[in-house]
C-alpha positions, 0 to 999 in steps of 0.5 A: 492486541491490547485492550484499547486495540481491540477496542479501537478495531471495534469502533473501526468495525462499527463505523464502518459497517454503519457507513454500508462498507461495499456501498461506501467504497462504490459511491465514494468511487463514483464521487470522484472527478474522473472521466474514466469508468473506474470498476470496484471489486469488493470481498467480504470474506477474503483477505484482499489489501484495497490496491489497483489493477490500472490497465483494467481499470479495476481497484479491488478490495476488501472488508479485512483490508479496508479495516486493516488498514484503518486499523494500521492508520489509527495505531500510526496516529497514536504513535505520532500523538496526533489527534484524529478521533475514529468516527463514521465520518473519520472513516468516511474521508479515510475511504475517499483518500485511500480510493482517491490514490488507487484511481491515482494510479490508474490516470498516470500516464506513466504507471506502466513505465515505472511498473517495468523499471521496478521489474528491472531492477529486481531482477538485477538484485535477483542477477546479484544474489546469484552472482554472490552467492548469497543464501537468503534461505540463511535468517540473517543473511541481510545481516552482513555486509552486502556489496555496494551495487546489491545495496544501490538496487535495494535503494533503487527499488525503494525510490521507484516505489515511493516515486510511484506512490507519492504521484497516485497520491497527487492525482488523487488529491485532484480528483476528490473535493475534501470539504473542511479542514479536518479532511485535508489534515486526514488526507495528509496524514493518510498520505504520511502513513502510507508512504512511511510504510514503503520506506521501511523493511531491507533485502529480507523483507523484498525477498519474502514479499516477492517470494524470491526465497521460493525461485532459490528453492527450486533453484536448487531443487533443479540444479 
């Protein structure tokens, strides 16, 4: 971090603290208009990224999360030179939209369908590694050119992320009341942000954030 980053972060820190950090999340979760009882799991000390366990009704986050995310926010506007200032009531509306989403995830219908479809197509890009025997222990293996069906999964993959996410971020908005103008600029701009952040990485980084690297290992290991 450079000097203004490490001054932005304690803004961050400050506003949020002043807001009453669990106790934001909880009223802004029970601000919201849904006719389900939506539970909040909240560490203080542990390092949880704020996301959504729908079948138990359940979204979990935590201190480091919420203000890492913030954080990642506001680094995105200043490169986007948009103008969004960090203030209590910035970070107010950041938590009503990033809470808004994960409830979104929980009323779709359809969560549980998309969750196994991604499940099936990652473990068709597993079945292609293994067919091609392709060394993701190798730094650069995502480097060459792969075959044609092992990129059309990694493009699947990504579709039926985004697809998932860009619907919770649809429900959300129905669910929250954003009262000026301001709030709907930031709501969008939270949206932008956080699908952008979905459409980045390659098969590199779908093998370390799924630990597929791990089953290779022990692949071998037993083989």
């Amino acid at each position: 971090m450079n000097g203004d980053d490490i001054l932005d972060f304690r803004k961050i820190v400050i506003c949020f603290s002043e807001l009453g950090e669990k106790k934001l999340l909880k009223k802004t979760i029970k601000e919201l208009h849904t006719n389900k009882r939506v539970h909040l799991y909240y560490s203080h000390s542990g390092n949880i990224p704020i996301c959504a366990l729908p079948k138990l009704k359940l979204v979990l986050a935590s201190r480091h999360g919420f203000l890492s995310f913030c954080f990642n926010f506001f680094s995105f506007i200043k490169l986007s030179n948009s103008n969004i200032a960090i203030t209590p009531s910035t970070i107010r509306t950041i938590a009503k939209c990033v809470l808004s989403h994960e409830v979104g995830h929980i009323l779709d219908p359809n969560i549980s369908t998309a969750k196994y479809e991604y499940a099936d197509i990652l473990s068709n890009i597993v079945d292609k590694l293994i067919e091609y025997n392709i060394d993701v222990t190798n730094a650069d293996f995502h480097k060459g050119n792969l075959p044609s069906d092992l990129e059309i999964s990694v493009v699947d993959l990504k579709k039926n992320l985004i697809n998932r996410e860009s619907k919770a971020w649809d429900i959300g908005k129905t669910i929250i009341d954003l009262d000026n103008e301001n709030e709907k600029i930031i709501f969008n701009k939270v949206r932008e942000y956080a699908l952008a952040t979905y459409n980045y990485g390659n098969l590199k980084s779908i093998v370390k954030e799924h630990n597929i690297d791990v089953f290779f290992k022990y692949k071998r290991y037993l083989a």
